[in-house]
C-alpha positions in Angstrom: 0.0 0.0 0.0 2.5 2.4 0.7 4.3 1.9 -2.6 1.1 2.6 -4.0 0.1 6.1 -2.2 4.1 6.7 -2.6 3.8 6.6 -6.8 1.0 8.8 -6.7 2.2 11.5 -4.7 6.1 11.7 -6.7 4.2 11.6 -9.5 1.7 14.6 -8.7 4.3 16.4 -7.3 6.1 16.7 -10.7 3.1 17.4 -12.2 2.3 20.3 -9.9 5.7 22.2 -9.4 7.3 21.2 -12.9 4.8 21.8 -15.6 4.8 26.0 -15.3 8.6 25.8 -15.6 8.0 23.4 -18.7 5.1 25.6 -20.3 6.9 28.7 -20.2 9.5 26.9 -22.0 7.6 25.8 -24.7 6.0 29.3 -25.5 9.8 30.9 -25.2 10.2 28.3 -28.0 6.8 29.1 -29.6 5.8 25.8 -29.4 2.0 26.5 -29.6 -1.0 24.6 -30.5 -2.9 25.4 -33.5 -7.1 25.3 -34.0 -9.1 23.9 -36.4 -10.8 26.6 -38.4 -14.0 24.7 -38.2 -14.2 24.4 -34.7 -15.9 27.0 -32.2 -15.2 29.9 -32.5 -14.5 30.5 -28.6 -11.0 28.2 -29.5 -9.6 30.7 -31.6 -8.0 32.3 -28.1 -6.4 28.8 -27.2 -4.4 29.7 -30.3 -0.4 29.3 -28.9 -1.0 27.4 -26.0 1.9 25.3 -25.3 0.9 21.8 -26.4 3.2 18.1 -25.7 2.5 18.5 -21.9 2.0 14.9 -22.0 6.2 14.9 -22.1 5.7 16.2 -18.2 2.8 13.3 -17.7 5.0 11.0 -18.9 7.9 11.7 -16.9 6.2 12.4 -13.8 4.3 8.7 -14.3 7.8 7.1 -14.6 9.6 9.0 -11.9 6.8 8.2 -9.5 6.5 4.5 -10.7 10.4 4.4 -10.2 10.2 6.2 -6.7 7.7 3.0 -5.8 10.1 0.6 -6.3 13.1 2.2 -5.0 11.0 1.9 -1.4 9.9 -1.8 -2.6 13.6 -2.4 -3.4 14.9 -1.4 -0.2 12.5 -3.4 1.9 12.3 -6.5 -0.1 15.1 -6.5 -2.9 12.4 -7.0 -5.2 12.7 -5.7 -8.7 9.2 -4.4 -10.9 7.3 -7.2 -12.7 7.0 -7.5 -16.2 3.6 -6.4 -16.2 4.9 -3.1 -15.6 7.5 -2.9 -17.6 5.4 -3.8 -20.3 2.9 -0.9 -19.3 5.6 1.6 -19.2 6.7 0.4 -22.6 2.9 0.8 -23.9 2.8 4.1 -22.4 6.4 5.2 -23.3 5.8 4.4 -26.7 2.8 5.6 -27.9 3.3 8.9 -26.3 6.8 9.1 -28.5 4.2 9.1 -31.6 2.0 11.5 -30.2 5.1 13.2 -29.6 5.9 13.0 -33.8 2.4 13.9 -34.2 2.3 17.0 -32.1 6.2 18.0 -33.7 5.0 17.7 -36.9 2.1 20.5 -35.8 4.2 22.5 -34.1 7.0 22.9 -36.9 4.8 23.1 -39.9 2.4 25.5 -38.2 -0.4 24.0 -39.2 -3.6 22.1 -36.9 -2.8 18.5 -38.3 0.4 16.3 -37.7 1.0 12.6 -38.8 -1.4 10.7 -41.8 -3.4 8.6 -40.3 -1.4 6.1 -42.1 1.7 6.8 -40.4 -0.4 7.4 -36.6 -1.9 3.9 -37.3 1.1 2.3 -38.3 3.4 3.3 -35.7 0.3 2.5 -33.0 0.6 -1.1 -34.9 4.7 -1.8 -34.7 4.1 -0.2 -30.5 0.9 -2.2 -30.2 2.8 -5.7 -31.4 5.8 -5.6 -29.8 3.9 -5.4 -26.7 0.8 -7.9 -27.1 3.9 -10.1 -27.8 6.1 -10.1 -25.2 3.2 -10.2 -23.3 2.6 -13.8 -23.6 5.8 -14.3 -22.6 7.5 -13.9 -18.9 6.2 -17.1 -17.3 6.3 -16.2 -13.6 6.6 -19.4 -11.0 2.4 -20.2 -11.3 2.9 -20.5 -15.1 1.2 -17.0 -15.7 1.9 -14.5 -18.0 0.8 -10.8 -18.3 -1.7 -11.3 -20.7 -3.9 -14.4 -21.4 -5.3 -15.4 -24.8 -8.7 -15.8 -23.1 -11.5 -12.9 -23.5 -12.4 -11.1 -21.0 -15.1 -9.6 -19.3 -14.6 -9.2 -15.4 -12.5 -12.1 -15.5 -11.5 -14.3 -18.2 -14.1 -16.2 -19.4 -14.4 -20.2 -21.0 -13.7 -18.4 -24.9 -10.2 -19.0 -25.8 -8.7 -17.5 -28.8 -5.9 -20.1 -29.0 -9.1 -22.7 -29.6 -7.0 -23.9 -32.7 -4.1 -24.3 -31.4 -1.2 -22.2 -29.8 0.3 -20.3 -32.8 -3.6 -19.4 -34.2 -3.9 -18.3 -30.9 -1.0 -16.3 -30.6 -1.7 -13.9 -34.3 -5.7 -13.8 -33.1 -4.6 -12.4 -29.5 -1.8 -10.1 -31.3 -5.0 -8.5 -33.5 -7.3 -7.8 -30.5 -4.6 -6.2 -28.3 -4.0 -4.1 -31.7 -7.5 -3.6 -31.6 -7.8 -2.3 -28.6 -4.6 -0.3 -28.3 -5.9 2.0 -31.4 -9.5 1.9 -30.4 -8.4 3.4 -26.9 -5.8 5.1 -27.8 -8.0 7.3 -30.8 -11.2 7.7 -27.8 -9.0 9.3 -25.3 -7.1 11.3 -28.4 -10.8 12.6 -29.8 -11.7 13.7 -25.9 -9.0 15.6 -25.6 -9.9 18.9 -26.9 -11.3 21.0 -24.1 -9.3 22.0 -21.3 -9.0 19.6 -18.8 -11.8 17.3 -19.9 -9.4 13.9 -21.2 -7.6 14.6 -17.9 -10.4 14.5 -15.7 -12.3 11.4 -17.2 -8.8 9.8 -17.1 -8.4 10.2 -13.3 -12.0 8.3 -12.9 -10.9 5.3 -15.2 -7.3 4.8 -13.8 -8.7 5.7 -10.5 -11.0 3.2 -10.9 -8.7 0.6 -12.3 -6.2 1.4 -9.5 -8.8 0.4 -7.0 -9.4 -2.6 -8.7 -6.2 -3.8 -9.4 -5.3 -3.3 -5.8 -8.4 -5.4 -4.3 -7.0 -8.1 -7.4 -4.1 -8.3 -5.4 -5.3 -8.3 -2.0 -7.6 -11.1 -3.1 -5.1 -13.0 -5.3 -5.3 -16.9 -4.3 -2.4 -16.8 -2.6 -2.9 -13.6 -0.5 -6.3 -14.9 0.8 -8.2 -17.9 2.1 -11.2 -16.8 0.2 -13.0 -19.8 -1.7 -11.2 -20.8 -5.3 -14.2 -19.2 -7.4 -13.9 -15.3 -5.9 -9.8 -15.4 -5.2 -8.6 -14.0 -8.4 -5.7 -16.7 -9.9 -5.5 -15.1 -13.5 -3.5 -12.1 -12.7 0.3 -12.0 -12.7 0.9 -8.7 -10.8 -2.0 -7.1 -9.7 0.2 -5.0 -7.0 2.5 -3.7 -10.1 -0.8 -2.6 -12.0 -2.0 -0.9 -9.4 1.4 1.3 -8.6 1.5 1.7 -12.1 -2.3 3.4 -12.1 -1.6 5.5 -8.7 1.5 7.0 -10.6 -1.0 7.9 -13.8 -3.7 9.5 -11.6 -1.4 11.6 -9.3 0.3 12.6 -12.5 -2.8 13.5 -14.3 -4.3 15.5 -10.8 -1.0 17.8 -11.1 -1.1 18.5 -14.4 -5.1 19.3 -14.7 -4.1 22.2 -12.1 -2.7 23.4 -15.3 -5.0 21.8 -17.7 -8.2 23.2 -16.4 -9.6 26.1 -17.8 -8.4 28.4 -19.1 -5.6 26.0 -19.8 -2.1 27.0 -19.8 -0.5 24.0 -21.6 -2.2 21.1 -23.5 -1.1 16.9 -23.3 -1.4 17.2 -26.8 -1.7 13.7 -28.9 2.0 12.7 -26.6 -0.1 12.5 -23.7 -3.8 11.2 -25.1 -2.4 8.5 -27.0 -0.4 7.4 -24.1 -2.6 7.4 -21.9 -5.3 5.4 -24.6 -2.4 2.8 -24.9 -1.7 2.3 -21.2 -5.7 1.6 -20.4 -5.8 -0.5 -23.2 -2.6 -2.3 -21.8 -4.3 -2.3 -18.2 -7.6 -3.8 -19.5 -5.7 -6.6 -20.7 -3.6 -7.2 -17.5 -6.6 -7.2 -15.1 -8.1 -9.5 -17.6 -11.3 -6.8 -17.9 -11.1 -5.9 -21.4 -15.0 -5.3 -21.9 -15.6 -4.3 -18.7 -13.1 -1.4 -20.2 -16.2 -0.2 -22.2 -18.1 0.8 -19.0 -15.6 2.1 -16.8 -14.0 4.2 -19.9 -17.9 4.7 -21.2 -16.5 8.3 -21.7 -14.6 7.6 -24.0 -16.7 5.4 -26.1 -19.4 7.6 -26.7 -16.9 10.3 -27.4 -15.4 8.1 -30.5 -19.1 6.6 -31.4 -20.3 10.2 -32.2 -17.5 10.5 -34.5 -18.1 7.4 -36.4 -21.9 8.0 -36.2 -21.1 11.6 -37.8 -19.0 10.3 -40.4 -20.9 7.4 -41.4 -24.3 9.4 -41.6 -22.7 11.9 -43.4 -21.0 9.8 -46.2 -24.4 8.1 -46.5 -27.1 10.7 -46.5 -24.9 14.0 -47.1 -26.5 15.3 -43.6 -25.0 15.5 -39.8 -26.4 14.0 -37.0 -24.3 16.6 -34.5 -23.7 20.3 -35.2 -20.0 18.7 -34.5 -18.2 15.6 -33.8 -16.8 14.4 -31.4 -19.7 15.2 -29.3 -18.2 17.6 -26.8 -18.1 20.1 -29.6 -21.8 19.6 -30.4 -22.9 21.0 -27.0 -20.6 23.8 -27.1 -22.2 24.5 -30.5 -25.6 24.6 -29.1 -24.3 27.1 -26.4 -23.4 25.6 -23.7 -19.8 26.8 -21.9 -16.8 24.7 -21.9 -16.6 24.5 -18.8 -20.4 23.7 -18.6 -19.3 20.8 -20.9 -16.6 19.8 -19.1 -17.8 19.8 -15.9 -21.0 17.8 -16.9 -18.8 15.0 -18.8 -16.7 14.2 -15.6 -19.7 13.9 -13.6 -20.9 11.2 -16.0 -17.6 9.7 -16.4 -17.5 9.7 -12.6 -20.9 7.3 -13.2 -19.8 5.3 -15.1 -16.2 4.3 -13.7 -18.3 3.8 -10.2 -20.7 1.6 -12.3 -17.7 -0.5 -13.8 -16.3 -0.8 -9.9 -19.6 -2.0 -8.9 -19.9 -4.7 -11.3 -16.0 -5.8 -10.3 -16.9 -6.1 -6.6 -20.1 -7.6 -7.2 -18.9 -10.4 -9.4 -16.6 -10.5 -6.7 -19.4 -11.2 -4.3 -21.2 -13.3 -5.9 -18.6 -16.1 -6.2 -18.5 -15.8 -2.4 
């Protein structure tokens, strides 16, 4: 536990006393955001806001994740799992593409950064190297991070590796690809009013933090609870959850600075890193479609765009004033923060909701 609250609060720390240093640096350098032209017209102002604050998310999440196991280290001489070396990697990674993305913006002055080509593909080569070493690193019980099971709560009786191991192997490699961009793109298309990816994002790893913790503290071999509630499919629960407390005390630091009227933006660095590491964590806690409650967000968020898209190639017509939908309300005249505000609350909901149905599952099986 106390490597747990011990992550969060390096990590916020950073976040808190480092970003204004790092902002100022970024305008000295002019390295502002630019706004769509066909956006609301209250955005034009948020022209030059230092963007790539998810660098400082980032860095905070690794120094407070590191600061964890230095403690753990010196009381146990244990070193991090591979779980969370794997998470880091997801994180690490992805936000280096947001990183090109968000370069690419910046020094061609201009509101788009990477094709979607070159997004998706380096999301793919990310997205494989980690769905496959994470069938690999066999601990002691024979378990490794990920599982080629689906899961809901908990893995359930469908195996993807129904064929045999190697069929197995490619399917599991094209759903953790699967979910790595879906995720990734949801948080990416929330993030575009101040402090409204950063705030759902502290519900949903909050959330998966608790979880991941109670996963531990009922692991079959922490507990005498009976065989069907103990939880036996996860390799290291404890890891997880430092690795979530680092995210959220990161991501409550830098919203001091995020919230409106925002002085520095994660940019694509920090939403596709953060997309990739909930992806990641979903897999881990073996909870991938519980994912789509607790991150429910998120989902509708990406569902309006497709919607808009897809109606509009059809029938020529719009279903929204604006897609994604947080742009819609401001279009009918709501105020950001209105919008904002409104969309944590229900993101609040629905993390809670996902919680509930973990515990209760957990209950159940009693």
């Amino acid at each position: 536990m106390t490597a747990v609250l011990l992550a969060g609060m390096v990590s916020l720390l950073v976040t808190l006393f480092a970003t204004p240093a790092y902002a100022n640096w970024l305008v000295k350098k002019q390295f502002g955001q630019f706004i769509r032209q066909d956006g609301p017209t209250a955005h034009f102002t948020k022209r030059g806001t230092p963007t790539m604050g998810g660098v400082m998310i980032i860095a905070a999440v690794v120094l407070g994740w590191g600061a964890a196991h230095l403690q753990i280290g010196i009381q146990t001489h244990r070193g991090p799992s591979a779980s969370e070396i794997l998470l880091l990697f997801l994180l690490v990674g992805l936000g280096f593409i947001g990183w090109l993305d968000d370069w690419i913006k910046i020094s061609k002055h201009r509101s788009l950064g990477l094709n979607p080509t070159g997004k998706l593909l380096g999301q793919l080569v990310v997205a494989s190297v980690f769905s496959g070493l994470a069938l690999g690193f066999e601990n002691e019980r024979g378990l490794t991070p990920a599982s080629t099971h689906i899961s809901v709560i908990r893995d359930t009786r469908i195996d993807l590796a129904f064929a045999g191991i190697g069929l197995g192997v490619v399917l599991f490699l094209i759903w953790a690809n699967f979910l790595v961009a879906a995720w990734s793109n949801a948080v990416n298309l929330t993030d575009g009013l101040d402090g409204l990816a950063s705030g759902v994002s502290i519900f949903v790893f909050g959330a998966y933090g608790l979880m991941s913790f109670w996963q531990s503290s009922q692991s079959c071999q922490a507990t005498d609870a009976v065989a069907s509630a103990c939880y036996s499919e996860t390799r290291d629960p404890l890891g997880i959850a430092i690795v979530c407390a680092a995210i959220v005390g990161a991501l409550i630091g830098f919203l001091w600075w995020n919230a409106s009227p925002a002085r520095i933006f994660m940019g694509d660095t920090g939403s596709l890193a953060l997309g990739g590491a909930l992806a990641g964590i979903s897999i881990f806690t073996h909870t991938e479609f519980l994912a789509v409650i607790i991150g429910g967000l998120f989902v509708v968020e990406v569902l309006s765009d497709i919607i808009q898209v897809s109606f509009f190639k059809a029938t020529h017509r719009r279903v929204f004033k604006m897609a994604p939908i947080h742009h819609h309300f401001e279009l009918l005249g709501w105020k950001e923060i209105t919008v904002v505000i409104r969309f944590w609350i229900i993101a609040g909901i629905m993390a809670a909701a996902g919680v509930g149905l973990f515990y209760f599952d957990w209950v159940a099986r009693l």
